[in-house]
Backbone bond lengths (Angstrom), bond angles and torsions (degrees), N, CA, C in turn:
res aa  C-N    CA-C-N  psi(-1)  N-CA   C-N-CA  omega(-1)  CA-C   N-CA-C  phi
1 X - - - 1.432 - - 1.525 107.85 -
2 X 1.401 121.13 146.11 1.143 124.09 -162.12 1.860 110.20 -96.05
3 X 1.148 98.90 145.65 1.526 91.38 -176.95 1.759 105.36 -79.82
4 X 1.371 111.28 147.05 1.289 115.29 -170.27 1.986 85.78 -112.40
5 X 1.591 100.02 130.99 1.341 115.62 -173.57 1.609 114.30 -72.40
6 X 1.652 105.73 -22.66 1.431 129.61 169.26 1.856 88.32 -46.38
7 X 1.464 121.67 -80.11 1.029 126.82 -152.13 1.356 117.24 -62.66
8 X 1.147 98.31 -31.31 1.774 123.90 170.40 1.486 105.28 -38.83
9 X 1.297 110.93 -79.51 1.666 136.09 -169.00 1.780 92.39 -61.77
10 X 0.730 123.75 -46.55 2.103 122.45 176.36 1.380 82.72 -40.10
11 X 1.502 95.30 -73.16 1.795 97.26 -146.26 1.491 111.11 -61.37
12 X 1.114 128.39 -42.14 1.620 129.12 171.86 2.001 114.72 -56.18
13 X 1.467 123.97 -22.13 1.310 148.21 155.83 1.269 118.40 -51.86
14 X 1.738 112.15 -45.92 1.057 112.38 163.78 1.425 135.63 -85.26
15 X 0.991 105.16 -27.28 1.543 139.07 174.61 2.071 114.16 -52.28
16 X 1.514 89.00 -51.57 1.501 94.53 157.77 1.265 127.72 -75.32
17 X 1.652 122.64 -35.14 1.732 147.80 -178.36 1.593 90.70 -35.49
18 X 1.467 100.08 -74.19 1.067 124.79 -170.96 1.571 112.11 -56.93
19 X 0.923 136.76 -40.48 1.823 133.91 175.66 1.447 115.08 -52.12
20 X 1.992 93.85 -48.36 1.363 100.69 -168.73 1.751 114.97 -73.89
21 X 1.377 104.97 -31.94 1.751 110.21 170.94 1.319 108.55 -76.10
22 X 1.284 152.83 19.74 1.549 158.82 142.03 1.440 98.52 -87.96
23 X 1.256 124.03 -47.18 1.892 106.66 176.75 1.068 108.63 -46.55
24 X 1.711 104.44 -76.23 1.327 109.51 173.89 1.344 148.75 -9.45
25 X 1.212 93.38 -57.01 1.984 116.18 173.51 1.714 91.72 -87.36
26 X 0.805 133.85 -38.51 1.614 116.39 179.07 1.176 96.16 -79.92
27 X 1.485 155.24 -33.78 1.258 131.44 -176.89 1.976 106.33 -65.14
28 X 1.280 98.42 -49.17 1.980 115.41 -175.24 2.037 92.24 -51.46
29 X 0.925 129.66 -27.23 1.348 142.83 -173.37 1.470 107.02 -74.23
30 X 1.060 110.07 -57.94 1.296 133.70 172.27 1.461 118.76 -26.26
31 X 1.887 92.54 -96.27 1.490 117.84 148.62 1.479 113.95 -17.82
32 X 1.386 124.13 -67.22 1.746 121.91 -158.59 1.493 98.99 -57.01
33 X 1.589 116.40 -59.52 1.379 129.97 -177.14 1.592 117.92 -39.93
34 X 1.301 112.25 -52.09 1.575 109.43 165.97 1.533 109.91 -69.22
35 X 1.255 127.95 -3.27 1.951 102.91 -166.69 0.914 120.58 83.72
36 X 1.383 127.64 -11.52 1.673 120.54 -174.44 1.062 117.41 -100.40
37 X 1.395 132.30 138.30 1.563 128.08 170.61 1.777 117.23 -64.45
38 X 1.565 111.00 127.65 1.165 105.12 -168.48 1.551 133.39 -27.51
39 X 1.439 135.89 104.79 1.422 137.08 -174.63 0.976 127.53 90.82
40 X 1.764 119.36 2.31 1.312 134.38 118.99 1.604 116.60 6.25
41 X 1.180 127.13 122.20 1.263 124.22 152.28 1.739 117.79 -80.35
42 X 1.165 85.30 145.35 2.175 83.52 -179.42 1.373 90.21 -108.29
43 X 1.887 79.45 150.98 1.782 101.57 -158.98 1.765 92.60 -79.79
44 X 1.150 116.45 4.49 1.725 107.80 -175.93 1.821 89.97 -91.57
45 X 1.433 126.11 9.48 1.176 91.82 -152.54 2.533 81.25 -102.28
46 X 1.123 95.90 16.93 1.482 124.98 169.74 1.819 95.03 -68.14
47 X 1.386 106.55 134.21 1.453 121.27 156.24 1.215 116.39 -102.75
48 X 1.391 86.18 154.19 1.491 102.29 -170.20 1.317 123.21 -50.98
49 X 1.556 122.60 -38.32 1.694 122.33 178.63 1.688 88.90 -75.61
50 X 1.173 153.10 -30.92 1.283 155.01 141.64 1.341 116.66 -16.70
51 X 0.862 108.95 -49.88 1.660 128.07 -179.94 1.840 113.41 -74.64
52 X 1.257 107.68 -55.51 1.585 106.24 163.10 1.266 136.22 -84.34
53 X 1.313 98.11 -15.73 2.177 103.55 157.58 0.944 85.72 -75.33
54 X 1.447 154.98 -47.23 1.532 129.35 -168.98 1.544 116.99 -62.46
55 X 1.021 113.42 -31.67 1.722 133.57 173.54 1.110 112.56 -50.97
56 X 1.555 97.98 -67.18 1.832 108.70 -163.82 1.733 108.21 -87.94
57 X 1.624 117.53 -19.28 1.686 110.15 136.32 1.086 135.60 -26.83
58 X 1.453 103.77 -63.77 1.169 113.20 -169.44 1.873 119.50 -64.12
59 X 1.051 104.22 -43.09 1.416 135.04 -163.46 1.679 103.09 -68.19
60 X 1.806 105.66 -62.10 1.319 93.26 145.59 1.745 92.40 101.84
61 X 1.551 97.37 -6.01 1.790 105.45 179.60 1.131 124.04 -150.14
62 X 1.309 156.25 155.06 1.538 128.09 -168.48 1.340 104.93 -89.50
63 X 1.280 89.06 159.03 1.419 114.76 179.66 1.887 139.36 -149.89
64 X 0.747 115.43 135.67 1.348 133.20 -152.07 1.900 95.29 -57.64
65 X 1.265 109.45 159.56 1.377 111.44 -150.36 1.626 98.14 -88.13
66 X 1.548 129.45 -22.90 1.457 155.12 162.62 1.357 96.08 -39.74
67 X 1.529 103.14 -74.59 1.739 106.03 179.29 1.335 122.12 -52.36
68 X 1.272 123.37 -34.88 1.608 128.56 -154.28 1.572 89.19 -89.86
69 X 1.600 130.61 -30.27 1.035 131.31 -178.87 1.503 127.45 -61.47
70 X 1.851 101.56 -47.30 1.101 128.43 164.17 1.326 129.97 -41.06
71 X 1.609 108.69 -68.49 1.572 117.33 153.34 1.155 143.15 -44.43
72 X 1.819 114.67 -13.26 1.198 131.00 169.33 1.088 112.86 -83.16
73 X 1.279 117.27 -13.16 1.734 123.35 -157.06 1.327 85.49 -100.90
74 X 1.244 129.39 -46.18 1.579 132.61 -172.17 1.340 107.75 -72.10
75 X 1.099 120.65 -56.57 1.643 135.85 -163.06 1.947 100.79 -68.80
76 X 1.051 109.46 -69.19 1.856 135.56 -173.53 1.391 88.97 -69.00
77 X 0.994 132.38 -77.70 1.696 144.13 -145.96 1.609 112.81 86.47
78 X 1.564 99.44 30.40 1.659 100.28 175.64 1.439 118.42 -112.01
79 X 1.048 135.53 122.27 1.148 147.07 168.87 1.622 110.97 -47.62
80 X 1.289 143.32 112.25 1.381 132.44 170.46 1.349 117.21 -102.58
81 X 1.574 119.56 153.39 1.573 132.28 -174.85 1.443 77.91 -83.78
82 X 1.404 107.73 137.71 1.452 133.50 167.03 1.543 128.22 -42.01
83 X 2.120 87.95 -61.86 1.462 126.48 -172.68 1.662 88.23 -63.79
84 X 1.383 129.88 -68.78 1.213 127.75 -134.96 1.597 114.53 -92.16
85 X 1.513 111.77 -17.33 1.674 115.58 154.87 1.401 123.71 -58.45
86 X 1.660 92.04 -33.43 1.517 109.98 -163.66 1.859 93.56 -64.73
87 X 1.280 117.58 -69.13 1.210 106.26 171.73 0.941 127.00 -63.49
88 X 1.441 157.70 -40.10 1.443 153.42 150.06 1.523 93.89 -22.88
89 X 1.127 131.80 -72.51 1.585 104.59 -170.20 1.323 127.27 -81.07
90 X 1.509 124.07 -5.61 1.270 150.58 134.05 1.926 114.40 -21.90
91 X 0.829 112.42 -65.26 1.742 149.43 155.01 1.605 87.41 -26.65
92 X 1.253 100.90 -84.87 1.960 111.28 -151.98 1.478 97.69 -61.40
93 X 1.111 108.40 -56.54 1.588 113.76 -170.11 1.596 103.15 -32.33
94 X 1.561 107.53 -57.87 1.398 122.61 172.07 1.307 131.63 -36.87
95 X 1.393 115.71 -46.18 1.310 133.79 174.27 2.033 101.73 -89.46
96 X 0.754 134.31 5.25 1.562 149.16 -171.43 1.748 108.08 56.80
97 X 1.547 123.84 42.33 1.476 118.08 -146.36 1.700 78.18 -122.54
98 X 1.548 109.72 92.71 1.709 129.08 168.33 1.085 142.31 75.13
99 X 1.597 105.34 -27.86 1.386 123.16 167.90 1.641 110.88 -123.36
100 X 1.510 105.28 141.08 1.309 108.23 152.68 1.767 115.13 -113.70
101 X 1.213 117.02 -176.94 1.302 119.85 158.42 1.183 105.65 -100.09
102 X 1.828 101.51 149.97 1.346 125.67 163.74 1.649 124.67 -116.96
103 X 1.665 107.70 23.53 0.865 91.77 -168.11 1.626 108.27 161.11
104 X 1.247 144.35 142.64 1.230 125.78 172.27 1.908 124.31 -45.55
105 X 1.324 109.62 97.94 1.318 114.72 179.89 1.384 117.13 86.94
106 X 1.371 112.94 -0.52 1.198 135.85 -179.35 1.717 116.23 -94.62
107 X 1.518 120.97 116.81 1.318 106.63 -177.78 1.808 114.16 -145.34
108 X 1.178 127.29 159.94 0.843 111.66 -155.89 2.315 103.38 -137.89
109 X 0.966 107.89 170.40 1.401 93.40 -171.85 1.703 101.87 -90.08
110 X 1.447 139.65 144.55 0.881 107.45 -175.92 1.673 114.36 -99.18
111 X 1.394 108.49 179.31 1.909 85.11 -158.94 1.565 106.59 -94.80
112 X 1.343 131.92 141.54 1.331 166.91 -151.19 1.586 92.24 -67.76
113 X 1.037 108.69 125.58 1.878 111.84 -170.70 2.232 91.90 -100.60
114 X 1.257 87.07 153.84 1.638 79.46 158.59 1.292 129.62 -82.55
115 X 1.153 110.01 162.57 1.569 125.19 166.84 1.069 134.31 -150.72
């Protein structure tokens, strides 16, 4: 019996129908599992010098790199390498990009000029 191309093209129609409504529901799956409302950005998707200009913003005074670490851990829920913040904001200060130091290990956000 001959294949009818009518039936052909159904079945390949469905064949995709069906792929694309399994993304779908695995993407909606996705989403629920993290907490976020679909297309949500996640707050992990924040870097780490991101994370301590948000700190030392907030704070509004300098502060020692122990503390700024601390508050990230509370605030973010990220744990930071000591060594490697330390230079990442080491870095900016350098280039004048938000933070300066005030101090051994001590740093502060620097303040927001107009524009």
């Amino acid at each position: 019996m001959p294949n009818n191309p009518r039936d052909d093209l159904i079945d390949i129609l469905e064949a995709v129908s069906r792929a694309q409504l399994n993304t779908l529901r695995r993407l909606r799956r996705s989403a629920r599992q993290a907490g976020l409302p679909v297309g949500a950005k996640s707050p992990k998707s924040m870097s780490q010098v991101d994370m301590a200009y948000d700190i030392l913003r907030g704070a509004g005074r300098p502060m020692h790199i122990s503390d700024i670490m601390s508050l990230v851990a509370k605030r973010h829920g990220v744990t930071l390498d000591r060594e490697s913040i330390v230079s990442a904001i080491t870095k900016r200060v350098a280039r004048k990009d938000r933070f300066m130091r005030t101090g051994p290990n001590m740093f502060s956000a620097l303040p927001e000029i107009e524009r």
